[in-house]
N, C-alpha and C positions, 0 to 999 in steps of 0.2 A: 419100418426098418430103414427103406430108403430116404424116409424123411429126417429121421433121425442122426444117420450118415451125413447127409447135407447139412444139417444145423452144426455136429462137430469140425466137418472140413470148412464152411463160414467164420465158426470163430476161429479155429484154427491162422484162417487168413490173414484177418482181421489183426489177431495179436501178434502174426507176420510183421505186417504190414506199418502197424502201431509201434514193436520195438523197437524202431532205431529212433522215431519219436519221441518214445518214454526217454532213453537212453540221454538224448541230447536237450530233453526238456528241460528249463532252469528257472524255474518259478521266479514271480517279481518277490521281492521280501516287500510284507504291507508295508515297513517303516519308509521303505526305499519309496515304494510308489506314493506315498505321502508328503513326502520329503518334494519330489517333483511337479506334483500338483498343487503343491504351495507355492512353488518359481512361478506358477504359471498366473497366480493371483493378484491383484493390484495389493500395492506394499502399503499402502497408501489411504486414508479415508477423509480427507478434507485437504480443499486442496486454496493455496491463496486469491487472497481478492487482492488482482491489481490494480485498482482504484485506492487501497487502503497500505499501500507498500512502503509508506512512506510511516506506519503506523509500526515503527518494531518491536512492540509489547505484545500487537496481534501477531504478526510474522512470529515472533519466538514461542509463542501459545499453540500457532498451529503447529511447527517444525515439533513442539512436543506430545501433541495429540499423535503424530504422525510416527513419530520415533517410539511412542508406547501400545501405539494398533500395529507395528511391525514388530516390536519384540513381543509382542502376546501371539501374534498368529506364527509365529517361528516357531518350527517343530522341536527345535534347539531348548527355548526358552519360554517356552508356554508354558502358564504362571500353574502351580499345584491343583489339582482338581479339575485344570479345564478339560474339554471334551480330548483335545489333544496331546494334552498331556498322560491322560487317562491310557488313550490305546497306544499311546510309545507303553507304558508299564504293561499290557497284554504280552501272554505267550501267543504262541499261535494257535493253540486248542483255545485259550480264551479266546484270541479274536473269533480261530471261528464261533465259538459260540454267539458271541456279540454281533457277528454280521448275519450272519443266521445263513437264509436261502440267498441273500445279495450274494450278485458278485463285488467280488475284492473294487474292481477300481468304482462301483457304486456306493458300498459302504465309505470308502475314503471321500470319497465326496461328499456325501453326509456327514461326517466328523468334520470337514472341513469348513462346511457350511455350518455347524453347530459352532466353530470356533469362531467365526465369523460374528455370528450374535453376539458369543460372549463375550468377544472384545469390546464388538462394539458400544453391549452396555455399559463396558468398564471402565469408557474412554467418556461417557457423557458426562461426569462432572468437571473434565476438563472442557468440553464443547461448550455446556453452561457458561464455564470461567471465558471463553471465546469468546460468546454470543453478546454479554455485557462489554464485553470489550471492543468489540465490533460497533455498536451502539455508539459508544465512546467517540472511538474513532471516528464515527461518518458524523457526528456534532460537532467535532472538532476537526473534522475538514470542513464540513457545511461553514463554521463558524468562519473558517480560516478566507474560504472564495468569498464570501459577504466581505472580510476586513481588505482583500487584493481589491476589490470592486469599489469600497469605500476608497481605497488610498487611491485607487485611479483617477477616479473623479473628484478628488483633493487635489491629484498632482496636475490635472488637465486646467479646474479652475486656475489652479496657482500659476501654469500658465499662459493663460488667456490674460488674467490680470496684470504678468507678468509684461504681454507682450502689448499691451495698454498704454501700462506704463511709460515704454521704452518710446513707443507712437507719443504719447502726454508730452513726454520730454524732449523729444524733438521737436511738435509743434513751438512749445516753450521757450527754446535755446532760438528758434525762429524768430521769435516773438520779438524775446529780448535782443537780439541783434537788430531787428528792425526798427524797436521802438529807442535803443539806443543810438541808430544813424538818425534818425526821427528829431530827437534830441540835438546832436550835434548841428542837424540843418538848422536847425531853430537857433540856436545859440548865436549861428552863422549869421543871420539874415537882422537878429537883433542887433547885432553889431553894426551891421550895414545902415540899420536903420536909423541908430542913435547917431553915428560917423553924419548920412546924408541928411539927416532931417531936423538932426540936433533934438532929437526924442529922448527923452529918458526913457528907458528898458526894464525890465523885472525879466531875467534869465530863469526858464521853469527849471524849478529842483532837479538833481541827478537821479534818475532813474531809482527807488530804494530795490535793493535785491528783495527778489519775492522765495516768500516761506512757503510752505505747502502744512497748513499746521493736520496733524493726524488726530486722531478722536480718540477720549480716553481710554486705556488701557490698552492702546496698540503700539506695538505688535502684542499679544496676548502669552501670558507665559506656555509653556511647554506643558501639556500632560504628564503627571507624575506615573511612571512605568507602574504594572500592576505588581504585585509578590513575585517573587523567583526570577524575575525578571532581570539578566546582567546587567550591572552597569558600571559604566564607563570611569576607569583610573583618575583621580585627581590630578588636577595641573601639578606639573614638579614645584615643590616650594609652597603649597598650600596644604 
């Protein structure tokens, strides 16, 4: 009997104690706590190569992988059937059925991670359309540093030869100045000769201007641009 007493006046307590608990308790709604636990997720599942930035067919590939794994995992617009779209359509008797013995914020994490996969398969044939495209891209950068590295060593010969040149022809203008006063002394001296000694003279020829003849087909014409390749406006009048 006294044991009996005590167990009444215990709960008694208890649901004391408990009412103003119950009273002011405000359950989470599952939507709401769904809703929140998706802010808390990356928006995001592939992220850019900046090595390939320069590549805007991949950049606008990914920005669309990325803008269609955010609108699927959005509790807003998660495509018919997905896992999350599914428990936004639950009453609450369905959810609990659904979630069973979980608690609430573990089942939502499980939907949420279910929506996760299924984006993520939904997103793979645009990843594929990426992955070729990426390919692309890094052959046609690779291609691009091999043709900067070719032009370099174009541009460096062309100046070495360049500055050769410039050396050539200043020995040259040397030359011919000196073998031109060379000249003139001669002329000088013939003169003197023939005047004091009554010699007849033969004056060497004037210097002929020298050619520098080039080897056929130089300079070499210009490579014809490849397809697609702009080219340059016609002279005005042609």
């Amino acid at each position: 009997m006294k044991v009996t007493k005590l167990v009444v006046l215990l709960l008694v307590t208890i649901s004391l104690v408990a009412l103003p608990l119950i009273g002011n308790a405000q359950p989470m709604d599952p939507k709401q706590l769904l809703r929140q636990q998706h802010l808390t997720r990356p928006q995001t599942i592939r992220a850019h190569d900046a090595s390939l930035a320069s590549c805007t067919a991949l950049t606008n590939q990914v920005n669309l992988i990325n803008r269609t794994f955010a609108a699927c995992n959005n509790p807003n617009t998660a495509p018919a059937g997905s896992p999350v779209n599914n428990f936004n359509k639950m009453t609450n008797v369905q959810l609990g059925t659904f979630c069973g013995a979980k608690p609430m914020g573990q089942c939502v994490t499980d939907v949420l991670n279910a929506q996760h996969a299924y984006c993520d398969n939904s997103v793979k044939p645009l990843q594929a359309q990426a992955e070729r495209m990426k390919a692309e891209c890094s052959q046609a950068n690779k291609e691009c540093v091999m043709a900067k590295a070719n032009k370099q060593r174009a541009e460096q010969a062309h100046a070495a030869l360049e500055n050769q040149q410039r050396q050539l022809a200043a020995q040259l203008a040397t030359v011919l100045r000196n073998l031109a006063a060379a000249h003139t002394a001669l002329v000088k001296v013939n003169v003197e000769v023939q005047h004091q000694c009554g010699i007849p003279v033969v004056h060497p020829p004037h210097p002929p201007a020298i050619h520098i003849p080039l080897p056929p087909g130089f300079p070499p014409p210009l490579p014809k641009p490849p397809p697609g390749f702009p080219r340059l406006p016609p002279p005005p009048g042609k």
